[in-house]
C-alpha positions in Angstrom: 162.1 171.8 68.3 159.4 169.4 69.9 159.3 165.7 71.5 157.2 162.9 70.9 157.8 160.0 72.9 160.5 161.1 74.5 162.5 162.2 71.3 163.2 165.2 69.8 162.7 166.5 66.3 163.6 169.5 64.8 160.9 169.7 61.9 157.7 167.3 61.2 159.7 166.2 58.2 162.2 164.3 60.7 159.3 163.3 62.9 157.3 160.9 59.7 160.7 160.1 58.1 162.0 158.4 61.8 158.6 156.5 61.5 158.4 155.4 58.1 162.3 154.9 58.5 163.9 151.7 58.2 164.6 148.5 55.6 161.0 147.0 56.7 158.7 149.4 57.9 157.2 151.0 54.3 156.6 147.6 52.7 155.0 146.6 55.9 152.9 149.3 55.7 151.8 148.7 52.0 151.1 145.5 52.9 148.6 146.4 55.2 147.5 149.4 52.9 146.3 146.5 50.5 144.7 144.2 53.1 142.7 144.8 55.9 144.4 142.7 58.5 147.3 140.5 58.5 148.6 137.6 60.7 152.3 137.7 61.8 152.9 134.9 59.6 150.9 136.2 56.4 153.2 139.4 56.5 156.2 137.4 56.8 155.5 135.5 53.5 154.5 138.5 51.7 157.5 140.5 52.9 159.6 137.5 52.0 157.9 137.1 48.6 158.6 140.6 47.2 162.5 141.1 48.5 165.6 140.2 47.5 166.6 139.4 51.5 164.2 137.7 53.9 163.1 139.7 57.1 163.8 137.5 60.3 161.6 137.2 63.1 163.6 139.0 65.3 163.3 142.4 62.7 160.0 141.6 62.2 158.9 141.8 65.6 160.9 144.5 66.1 159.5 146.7 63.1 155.8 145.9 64.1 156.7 147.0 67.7 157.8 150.5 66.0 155.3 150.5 64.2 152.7 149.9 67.3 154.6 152.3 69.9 154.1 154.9 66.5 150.7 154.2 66.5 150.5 153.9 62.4 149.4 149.8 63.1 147.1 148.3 66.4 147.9 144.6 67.0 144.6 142.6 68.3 144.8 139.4 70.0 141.6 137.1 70.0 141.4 134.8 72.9 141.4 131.3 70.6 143.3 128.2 70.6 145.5 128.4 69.3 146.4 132.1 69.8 145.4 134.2 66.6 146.7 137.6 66.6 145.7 140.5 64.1 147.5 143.6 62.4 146.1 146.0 60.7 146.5 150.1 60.0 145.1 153.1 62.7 143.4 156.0 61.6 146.7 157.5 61.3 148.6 154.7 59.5 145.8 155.0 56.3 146.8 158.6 56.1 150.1 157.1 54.5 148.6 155.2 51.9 149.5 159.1 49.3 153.0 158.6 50.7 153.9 155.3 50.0 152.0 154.9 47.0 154.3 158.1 46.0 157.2 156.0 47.1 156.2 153.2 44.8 156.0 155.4 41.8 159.4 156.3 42.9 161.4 153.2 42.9 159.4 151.9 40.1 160.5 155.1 38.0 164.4 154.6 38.8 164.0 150.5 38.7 163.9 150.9 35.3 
């Protein structure tokens, strides 16, 4: 057993599923796999363009804060009018691009 972040895991297996984890996260990720940065808004569309259900703010916010807190995305704020602020994947987020492009094969294999 070991903790990160105050939680415990029983394998590393647990530890990158809890990350990855959830209805948003892995096509937020890919997202950013295929573009350098992205605004809030930009990954809202494209999350919204390729699902059957639209992500909310509220989960949107929420999954990027995971996501930041896990350290697999950095958010940078630029001091403009108005506010611009940029996502985009850490050193350790890019080491996921094998796993969800595995993924991807994977749903598109039983999609069909």
């Amino acid at each position: 057993m070991f903790t990160v972040a105050s939680k415990e895991y029983g394998c590393p297996l647990q530890l990158a599923l809890d990350t990855i984890s959830g209805k948003w996260k892995g096509i937020i990720i890919w997202f950013l796999l295929e573009n350098e940065a992205l605004r809030f808004g930009e990954i809202k569309r494209k999350v919204n363009e390729n699902s059957v259900k639209s992500i909310s703010e509220k989960m949107l916010i929420q999954s990027l804060k995971e996501l930041e807190q896990a350290e697999i995305i950095s958010r940078e704020v630029y001091n403009v009018v108005p506010p611009k602020v940029e996502y985009s994947l850490t050193e350790r987020g890019k080491k996921l691009k094998n796993v969800i492009a595995e993924l991807e094969k994977f749903g598109a294999l039983y999609s069909k």
